[in-house]
Structure formats: C-alpha cells, structure tokens
TIVEX-67573 format. One record per atom (N, C-alpha, C, O): x, y, z; residue in three letters. Coordinates in steps of 0.2 Angstrom, whole numbers, plus 2048, in hexadecimal, padded with zeros to 3 digits. Example, Ala and Ser with C-alpha at 12.3 -4.5 7.8 and 13.67 -1.06 7.14 Angstrom:
! residues 2
8427E4827ALA
83E7EA827ALA
8427F0827ALA
8477EF82AALA
8407F5823SER
8447FB824SER
840800827SER
843806828SER
! end
This chain:
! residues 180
7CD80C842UNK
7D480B83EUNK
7D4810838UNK
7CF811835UNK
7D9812837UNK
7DC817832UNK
7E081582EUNK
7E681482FUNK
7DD814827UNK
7E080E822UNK
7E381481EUNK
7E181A81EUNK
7EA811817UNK
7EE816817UNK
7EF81180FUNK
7F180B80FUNK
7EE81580AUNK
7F3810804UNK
7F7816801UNK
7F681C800UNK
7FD813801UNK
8028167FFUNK
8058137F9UNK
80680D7FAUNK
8068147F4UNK
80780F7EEUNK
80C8147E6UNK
80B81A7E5UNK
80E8117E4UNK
8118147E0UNK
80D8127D9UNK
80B80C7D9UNK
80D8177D2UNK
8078157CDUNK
80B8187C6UNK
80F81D7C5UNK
80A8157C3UNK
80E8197BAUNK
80981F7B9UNK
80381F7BBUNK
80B8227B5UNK
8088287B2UNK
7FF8247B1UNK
7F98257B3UNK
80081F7ADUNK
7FA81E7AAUNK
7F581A7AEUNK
7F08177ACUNK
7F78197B3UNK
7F48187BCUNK
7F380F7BCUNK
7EE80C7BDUNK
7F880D7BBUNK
7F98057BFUNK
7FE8037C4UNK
8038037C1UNK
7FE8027C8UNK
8028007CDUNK
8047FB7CBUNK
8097FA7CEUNK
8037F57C7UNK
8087EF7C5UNK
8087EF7BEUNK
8057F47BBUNK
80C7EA7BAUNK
80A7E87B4UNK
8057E27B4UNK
8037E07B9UNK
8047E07ACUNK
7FD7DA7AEUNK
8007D47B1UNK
7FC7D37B5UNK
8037D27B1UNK
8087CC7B3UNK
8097CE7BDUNK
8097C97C1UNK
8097D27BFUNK
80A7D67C4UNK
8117D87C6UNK
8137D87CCUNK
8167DA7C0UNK
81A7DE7C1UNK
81B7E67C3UNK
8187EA7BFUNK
81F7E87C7UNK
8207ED7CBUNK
8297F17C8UNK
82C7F67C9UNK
82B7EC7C3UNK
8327F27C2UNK
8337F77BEUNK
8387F97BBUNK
82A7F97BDUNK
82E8007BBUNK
82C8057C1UNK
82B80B7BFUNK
82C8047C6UNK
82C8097CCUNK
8358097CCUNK
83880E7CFUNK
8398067CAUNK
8408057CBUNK
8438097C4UNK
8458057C0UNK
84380F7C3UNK
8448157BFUNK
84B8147BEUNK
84E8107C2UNK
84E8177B8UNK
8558187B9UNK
85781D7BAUNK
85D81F7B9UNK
8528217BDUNK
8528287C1UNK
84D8297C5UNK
84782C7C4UNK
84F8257CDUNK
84C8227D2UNK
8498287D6UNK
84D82D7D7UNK
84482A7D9UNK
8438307DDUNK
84A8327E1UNK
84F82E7E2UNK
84983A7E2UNK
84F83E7E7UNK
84F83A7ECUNK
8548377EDUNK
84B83A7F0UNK
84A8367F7UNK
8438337F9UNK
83E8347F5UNK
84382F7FEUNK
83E82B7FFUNK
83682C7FCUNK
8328277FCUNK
8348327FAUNK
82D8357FAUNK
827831801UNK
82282E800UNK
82B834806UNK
82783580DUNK
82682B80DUNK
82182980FUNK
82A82880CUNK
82882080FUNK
82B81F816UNK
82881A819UNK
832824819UNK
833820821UNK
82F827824UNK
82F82782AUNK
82A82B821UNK
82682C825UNK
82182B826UNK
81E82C82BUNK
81E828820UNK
818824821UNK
81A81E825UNK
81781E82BUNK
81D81A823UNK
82081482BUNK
820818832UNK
81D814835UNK
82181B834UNK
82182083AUNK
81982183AUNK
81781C83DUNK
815824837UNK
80F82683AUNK
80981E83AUNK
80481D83CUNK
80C818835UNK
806812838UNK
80981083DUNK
80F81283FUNK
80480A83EUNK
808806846UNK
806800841UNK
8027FD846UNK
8057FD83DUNK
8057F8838UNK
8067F7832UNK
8057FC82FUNK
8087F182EUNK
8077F1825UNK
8027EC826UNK
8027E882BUNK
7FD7EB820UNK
7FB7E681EUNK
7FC7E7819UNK
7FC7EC815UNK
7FD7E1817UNK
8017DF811UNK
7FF7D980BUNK
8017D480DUNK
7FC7D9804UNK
7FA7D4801UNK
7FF7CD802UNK
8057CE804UNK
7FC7C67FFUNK
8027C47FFUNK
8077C37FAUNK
80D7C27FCUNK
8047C57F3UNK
8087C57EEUNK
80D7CB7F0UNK
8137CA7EFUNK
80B7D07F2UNK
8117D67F5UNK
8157D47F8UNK
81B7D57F6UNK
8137D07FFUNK
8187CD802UNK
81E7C8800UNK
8247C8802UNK
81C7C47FCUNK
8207BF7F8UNK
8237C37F3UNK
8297C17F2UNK
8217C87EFUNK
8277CD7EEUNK
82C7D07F1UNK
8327D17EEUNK
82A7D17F5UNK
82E7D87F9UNK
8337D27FCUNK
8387D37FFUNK
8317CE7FCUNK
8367C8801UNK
83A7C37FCUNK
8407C27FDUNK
8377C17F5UNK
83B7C07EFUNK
8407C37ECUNK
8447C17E8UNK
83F7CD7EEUNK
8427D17E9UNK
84A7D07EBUNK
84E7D17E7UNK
84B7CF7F1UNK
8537CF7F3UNK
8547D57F6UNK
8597D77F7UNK
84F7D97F7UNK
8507E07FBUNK
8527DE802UNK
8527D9805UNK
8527E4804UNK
8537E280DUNK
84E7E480FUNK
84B7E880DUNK
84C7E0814UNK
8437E2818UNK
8427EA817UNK
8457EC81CUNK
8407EE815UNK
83D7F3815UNK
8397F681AUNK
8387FC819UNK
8377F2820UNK
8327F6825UNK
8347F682DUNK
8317F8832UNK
8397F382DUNK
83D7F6833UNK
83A7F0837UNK
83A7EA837UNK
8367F483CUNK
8337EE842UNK
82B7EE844UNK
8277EB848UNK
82A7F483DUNK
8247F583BUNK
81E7EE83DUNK
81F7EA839UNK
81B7EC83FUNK
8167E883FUNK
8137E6838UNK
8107EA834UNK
8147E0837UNK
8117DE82EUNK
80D7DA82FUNK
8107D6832UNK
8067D782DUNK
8017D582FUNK
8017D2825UNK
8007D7822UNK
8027CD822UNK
8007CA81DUNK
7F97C781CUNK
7F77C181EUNK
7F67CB817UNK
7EF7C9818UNK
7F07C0812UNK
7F07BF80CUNK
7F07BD814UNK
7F07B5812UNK
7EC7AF817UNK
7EB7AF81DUNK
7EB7AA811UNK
7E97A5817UNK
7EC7A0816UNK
7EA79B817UNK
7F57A2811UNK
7FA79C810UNK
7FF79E816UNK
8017A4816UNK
80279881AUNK
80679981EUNK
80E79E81BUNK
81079E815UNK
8107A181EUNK
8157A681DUNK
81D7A081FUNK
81E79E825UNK
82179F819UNK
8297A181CUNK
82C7A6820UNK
82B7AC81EUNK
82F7A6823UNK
82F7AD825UNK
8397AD826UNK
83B7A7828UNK
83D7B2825UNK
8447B0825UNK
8447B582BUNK
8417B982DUNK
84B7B082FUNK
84B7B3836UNK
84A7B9836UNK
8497BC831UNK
84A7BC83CUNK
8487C2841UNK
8417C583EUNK
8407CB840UNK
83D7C1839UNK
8387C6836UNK
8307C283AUNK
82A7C3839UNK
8327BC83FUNK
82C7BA841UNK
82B7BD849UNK
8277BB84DUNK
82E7C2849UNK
82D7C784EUNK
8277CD84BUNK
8237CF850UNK
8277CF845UNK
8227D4845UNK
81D7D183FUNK
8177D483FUNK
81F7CC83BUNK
81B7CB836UNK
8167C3838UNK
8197BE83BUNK
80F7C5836UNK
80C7C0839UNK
8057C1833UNK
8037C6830UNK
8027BB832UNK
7FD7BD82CUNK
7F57BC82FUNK
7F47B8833UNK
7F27BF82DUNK
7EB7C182FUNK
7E77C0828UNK
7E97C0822UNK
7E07BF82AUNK
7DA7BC822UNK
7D57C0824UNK
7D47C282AUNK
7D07BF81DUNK
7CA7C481FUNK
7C87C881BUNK
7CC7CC819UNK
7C27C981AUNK
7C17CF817UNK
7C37D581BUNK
7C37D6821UNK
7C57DB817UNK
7C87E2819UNK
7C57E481FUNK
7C87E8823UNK
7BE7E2821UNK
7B97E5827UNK
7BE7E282DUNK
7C07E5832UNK
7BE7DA82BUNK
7C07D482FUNK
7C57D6831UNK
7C57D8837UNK
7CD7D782DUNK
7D27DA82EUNK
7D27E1833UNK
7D47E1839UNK
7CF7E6831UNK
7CF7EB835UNK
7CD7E883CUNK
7D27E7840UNK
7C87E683DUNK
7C67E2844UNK
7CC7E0846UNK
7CD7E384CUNK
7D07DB843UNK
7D67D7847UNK
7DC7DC84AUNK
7DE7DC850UNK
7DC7E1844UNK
7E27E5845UNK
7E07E784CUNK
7E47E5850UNK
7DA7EE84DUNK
7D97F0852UNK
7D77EB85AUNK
7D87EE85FUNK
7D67E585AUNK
7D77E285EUNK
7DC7E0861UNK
7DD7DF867UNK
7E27DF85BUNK
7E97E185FUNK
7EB7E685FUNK
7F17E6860UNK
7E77ED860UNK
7EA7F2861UNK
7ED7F885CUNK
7EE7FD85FUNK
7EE7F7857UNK
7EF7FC851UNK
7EB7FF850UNK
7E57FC84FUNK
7EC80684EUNK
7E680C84BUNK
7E780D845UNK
7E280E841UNK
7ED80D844UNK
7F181083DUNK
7F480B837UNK
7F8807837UNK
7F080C831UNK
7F280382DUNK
7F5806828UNK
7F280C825UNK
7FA804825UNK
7FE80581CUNK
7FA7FE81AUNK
7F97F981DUNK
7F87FE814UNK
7F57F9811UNK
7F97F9809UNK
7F87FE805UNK
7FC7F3808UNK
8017F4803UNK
7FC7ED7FFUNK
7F97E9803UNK
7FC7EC7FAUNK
7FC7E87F6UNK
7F57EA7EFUNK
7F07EE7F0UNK
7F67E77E9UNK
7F17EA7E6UNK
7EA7E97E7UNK
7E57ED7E8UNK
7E97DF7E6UNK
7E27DF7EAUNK
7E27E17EFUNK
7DD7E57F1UNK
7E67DF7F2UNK
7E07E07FBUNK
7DF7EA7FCUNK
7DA7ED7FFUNK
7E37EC7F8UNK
7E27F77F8UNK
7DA7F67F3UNK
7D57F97F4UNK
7DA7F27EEUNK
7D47F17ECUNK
7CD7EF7F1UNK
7C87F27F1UNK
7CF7EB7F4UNK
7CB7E97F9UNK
7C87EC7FEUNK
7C27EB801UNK
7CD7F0800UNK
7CC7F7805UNK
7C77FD802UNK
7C27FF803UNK
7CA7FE7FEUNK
7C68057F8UNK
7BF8027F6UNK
7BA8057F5UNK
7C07FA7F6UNK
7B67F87F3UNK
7B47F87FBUNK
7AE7F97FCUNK
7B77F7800UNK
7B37F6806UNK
7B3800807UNK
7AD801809UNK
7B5804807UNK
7B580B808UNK
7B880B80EUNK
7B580D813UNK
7BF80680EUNK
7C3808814UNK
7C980A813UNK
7CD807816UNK
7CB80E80EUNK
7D081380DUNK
7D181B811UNK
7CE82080DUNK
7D381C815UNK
7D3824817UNK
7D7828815UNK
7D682E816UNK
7DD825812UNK
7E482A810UNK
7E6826809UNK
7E782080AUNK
7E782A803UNK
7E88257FEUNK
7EF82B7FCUNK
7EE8317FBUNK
7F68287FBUNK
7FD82C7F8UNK
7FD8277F3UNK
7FC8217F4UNK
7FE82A7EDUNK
7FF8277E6UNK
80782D7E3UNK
8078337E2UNK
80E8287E2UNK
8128287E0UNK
8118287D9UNK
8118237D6UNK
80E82F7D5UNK
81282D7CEUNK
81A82C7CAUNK
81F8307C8UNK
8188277C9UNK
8218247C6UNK
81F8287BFUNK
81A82A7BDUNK
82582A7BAUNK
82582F7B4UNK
8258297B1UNK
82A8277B1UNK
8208247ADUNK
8228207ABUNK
81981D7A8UNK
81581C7ACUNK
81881C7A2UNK
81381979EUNK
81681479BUNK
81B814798UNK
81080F7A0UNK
81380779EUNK
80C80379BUNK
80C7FD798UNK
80780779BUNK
801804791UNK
7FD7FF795UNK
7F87FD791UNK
7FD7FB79BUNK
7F87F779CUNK
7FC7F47A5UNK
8017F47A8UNK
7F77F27A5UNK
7F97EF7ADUNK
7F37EE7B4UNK
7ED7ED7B1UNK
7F37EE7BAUNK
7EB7EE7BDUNK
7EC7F47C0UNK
7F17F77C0UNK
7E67F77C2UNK
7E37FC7C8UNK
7E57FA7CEUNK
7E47F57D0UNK
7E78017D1UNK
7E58017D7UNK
7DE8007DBUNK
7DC7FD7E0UNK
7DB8037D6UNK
7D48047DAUNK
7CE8017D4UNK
7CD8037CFUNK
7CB7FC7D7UNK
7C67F87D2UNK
7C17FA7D3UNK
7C08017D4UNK
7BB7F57D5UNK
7B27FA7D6UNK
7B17FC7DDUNK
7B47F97E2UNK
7AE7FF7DEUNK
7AE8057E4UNK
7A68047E6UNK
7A18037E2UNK
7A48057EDUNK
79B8047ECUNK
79980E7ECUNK
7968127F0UNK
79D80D7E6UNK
79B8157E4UNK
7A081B7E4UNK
7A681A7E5UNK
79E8217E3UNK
7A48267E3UNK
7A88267EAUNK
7A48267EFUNK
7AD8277EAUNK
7B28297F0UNK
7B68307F1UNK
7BB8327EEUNK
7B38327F4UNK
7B483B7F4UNK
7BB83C7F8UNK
7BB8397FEUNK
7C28407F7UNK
7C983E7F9UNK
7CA8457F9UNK
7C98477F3UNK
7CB84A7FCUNK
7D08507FFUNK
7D88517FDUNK
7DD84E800UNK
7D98547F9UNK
7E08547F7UNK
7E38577FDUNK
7E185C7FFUNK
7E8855802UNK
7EC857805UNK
7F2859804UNK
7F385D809UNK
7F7858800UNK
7FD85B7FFUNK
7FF8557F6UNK
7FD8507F3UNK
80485A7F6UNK
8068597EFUNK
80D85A7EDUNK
80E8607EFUNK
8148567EAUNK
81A8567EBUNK
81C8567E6UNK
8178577E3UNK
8208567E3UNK
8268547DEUNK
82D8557E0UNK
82F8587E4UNK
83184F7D9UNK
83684C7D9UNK
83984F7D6UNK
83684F7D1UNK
8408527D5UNK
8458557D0UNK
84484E7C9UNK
84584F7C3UNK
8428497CCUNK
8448437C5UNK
83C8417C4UNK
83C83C7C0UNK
8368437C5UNK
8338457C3UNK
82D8417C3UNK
82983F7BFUNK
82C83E7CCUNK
82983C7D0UNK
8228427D3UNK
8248487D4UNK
81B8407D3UNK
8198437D7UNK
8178417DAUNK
81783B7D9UNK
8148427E0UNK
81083F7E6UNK
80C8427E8UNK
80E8477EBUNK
8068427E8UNK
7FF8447E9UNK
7FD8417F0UNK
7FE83A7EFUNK
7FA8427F7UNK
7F58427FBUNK
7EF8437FAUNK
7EE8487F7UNK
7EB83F7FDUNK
7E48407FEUNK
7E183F804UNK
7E583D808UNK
7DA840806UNK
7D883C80CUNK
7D283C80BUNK
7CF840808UNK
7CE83680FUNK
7C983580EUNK
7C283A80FUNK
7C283D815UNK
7BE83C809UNK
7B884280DUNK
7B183E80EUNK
7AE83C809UNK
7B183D813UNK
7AC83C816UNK
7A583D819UNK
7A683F81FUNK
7A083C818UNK
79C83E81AUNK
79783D81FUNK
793839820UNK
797844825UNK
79584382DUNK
78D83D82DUNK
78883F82AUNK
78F837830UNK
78B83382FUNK
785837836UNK
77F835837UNK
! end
C-alpha cells in the first residue's frame, strides 16, 4: 500500500486550530487553481478519512468533493450517509497496520489519508510514503500538528515545489527509506 497525506498547514505549521477549526485554509485570497487535488484524486484508488474530517466535510454544506472516489471512514460509530454516497463510502476500524490490511484486501494500492489524527497515526506507525503540505499565507499562533511522536527520524526527499500567485506554496516529499 502507498499511503499519501496531502493536507493543507498555516505558515506556523498547524493544520487546525485548537478547537479543531480549519477556516483559515478559506483565505480571502483563495489559491489560483486546485494546487494538484483532481490530480491527486486521479492517482489513489482510495480516501481514508478520520471521522471528525468526515463529519466536517459532510457538516460544511460543500458538495461532495471526491467524486466516486472510494472513501473508507476510519470509525467504529455507525455513519449517516446522504443518498448516493452509500455507494462508495463505507467505514473501516483499526489500527493503521490493520487498515492497510483491509484496504489491500479489497484491492487498493494507493491511499489519500485525510484527517489530523489518523495522518498522525500513520507518521507514528511509519506508514506515510508521500507527504504534500499546502502552505496557506497565514499565522494563526496555536492550534494541533500534523505530525506528533514518530518511532524516530523520518527521512522525506523533496520532490517538487509550487507556488501560488496569492501566495500558496506546496511542497512534495517522499518517503526515504532504507534498503532493508
């Protein structure tokens, strides 16, 4: 399995605030275009997705975002689901080892993993391969980490690096590993 966090982060590197709010990724000088999200959707063949994320992204009044994406919600509370989304969304439990297990048993190589803990969870298990970190132009003074305790250093390959006329960057990485 080839696990993928993609996430967006303030300058002063939190992806929520403490409360776990997310609206300052909502700028009022929004990125030019996508910063590579319907292509990252294109290259998994899964989301796993926290459930506090889910419950947002489903709260916020957006429109589904992921198309027909397969979305795996890592929960072990029953899911609402509003029509046509109990076609690709279904929820799964587990430690991140566990999950990977599941996923590849149904056949998935390729995972987006969206949410703060569970990208936590993956980075302590050292099951991150690709990490893309959206800097939003924005210092918001407190809030949680992406990434908590690690069972040690984690060696990352810069791969490519972007920017935003409004003054977005997006950095790639990928995991360097060491030939066991």
């Amino acid at each position: 399995m080839h696990v993928i966090v993609y996430v967006g982060i303030s300058i002063d590197g939190f992806i929520a605030r403490p409360g776990g709010g997310v609206d300052f990724l909502d700028t009022d000088q929004p990125p030019a275009d996508d910063m590579g999200f319907a292509a990252l959707l294109e290259r998994v063949d899964v989301l796993v997705m926290g459930r506090n994320t889910f419950d947002f992204v489903i709260d916020s009044g957006f429109d589904w975002p992921y198309g027909e994406l397969p979305v795996r919600v890592a929960t072990t509370r029953a899911l609402t689901l509003a029509p046509g989304l109990e076609q690709t969304v279904a929820t799964i439990s587990g430690t991140p080892s566990a999950l990977i297990a599941a996923l590849e048993d149904e056949g998935f190589a390729t995972a987006y993993v969206d949410g703060g803990a569970l990208a936590q969870a993956f980075f302590a298990g050292d099951l991150v391969d690709e990490l893309a970190l959206t800097i939003v132009p924005v210092v918001i003074g407190d809030g949680l980490r992406l990434i908590g305790g690690t069972p040690g250093d984690l060696g990352f390959e810069h791969r490519s690096t972007a920017t935003d006329p409004n003054g977005f960057v997006q950095i790639w990485w990928e995991r360097r590993r060491t030939p066991e």
